[in-house]
N, C-alpha and C positions, 0 to 999 in steps of 0.2 A: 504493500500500500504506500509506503516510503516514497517509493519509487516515482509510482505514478504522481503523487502529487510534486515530486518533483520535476517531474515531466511537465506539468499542466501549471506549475508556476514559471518553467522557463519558456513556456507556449505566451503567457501572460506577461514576461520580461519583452518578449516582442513586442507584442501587443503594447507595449508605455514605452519601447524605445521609437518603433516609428509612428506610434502616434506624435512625439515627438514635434517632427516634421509636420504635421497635420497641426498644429497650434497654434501655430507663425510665434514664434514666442511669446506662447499661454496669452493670444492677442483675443483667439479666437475660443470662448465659452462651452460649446459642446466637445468639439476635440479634447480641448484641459480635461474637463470633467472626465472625460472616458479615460484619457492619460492616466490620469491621480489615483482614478479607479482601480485601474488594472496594474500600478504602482504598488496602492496596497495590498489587491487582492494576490499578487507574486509573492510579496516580501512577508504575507500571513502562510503562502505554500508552503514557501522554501521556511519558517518558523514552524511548522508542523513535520516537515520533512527531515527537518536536521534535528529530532527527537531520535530519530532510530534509525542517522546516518551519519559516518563522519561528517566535521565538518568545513573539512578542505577539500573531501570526495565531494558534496553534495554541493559548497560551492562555486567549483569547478563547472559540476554537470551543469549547473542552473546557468553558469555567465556563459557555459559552450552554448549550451541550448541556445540562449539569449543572442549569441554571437551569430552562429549561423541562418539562425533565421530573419535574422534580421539583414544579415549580408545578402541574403536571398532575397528577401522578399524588395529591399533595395534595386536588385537586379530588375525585380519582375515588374511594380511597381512603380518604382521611381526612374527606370530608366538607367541606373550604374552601370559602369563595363561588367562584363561577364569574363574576363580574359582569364587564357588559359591557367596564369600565374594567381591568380585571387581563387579561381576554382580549385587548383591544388592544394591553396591554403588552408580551405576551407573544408575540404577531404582531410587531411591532417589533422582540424581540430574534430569530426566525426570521429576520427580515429583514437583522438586522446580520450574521448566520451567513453567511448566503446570500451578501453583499458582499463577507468576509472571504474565503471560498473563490472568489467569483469575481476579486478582486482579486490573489489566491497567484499 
């Protein structure tokens, strides 16, 4: 169960990092709101989560999670390069993920 929610708070660390972008700097009222939201509602996961996980494993996974998805959804979204060298990077931190839960 650990696990999952901390899967579903580093799903929610996206969720407030490119909402972000969506704010214009906290200019704009519904975007903030959803931001601050999904702010707290990660940072109560990942405090649920690191009950019954280390917590240099747990947050690791949560900033990967955080990381890649948002490097993604960047791509897909907003437009970022896609290039070959940021996609490799970005397979290597899937890879530290993968390590860290299988190391737990």
């Amino acid at each position: 169960m650990s696990w999952f929610l901390l899967f579903i708070a580093g799903l929610f660390e996206v969720g407030w990092a490119i909402g972000l972008k969506y704010t214009d700097g906290f200019s704009k009222p519904l975007p903030t709101v959803l931001t601050v939201l999904s702010m707290v509602i990660s940072m109560v996961l990942l405090g649920f989560a690191l009950k019954h996980l280390p917590v240099g494993t747990g947050y690791a996974v949560w900033t990967g999670i955080g990381t890649v998805g948002t490097a993604l959804l960047g791509v897909f979204l907003l437009g970022e390069p896609a290039t070959a060298a940021r996609l490799g990077c970005i397979a290597l931190i899937v890879s530290g993920i993968i390590g860290l839960k299988l190391a737990a």
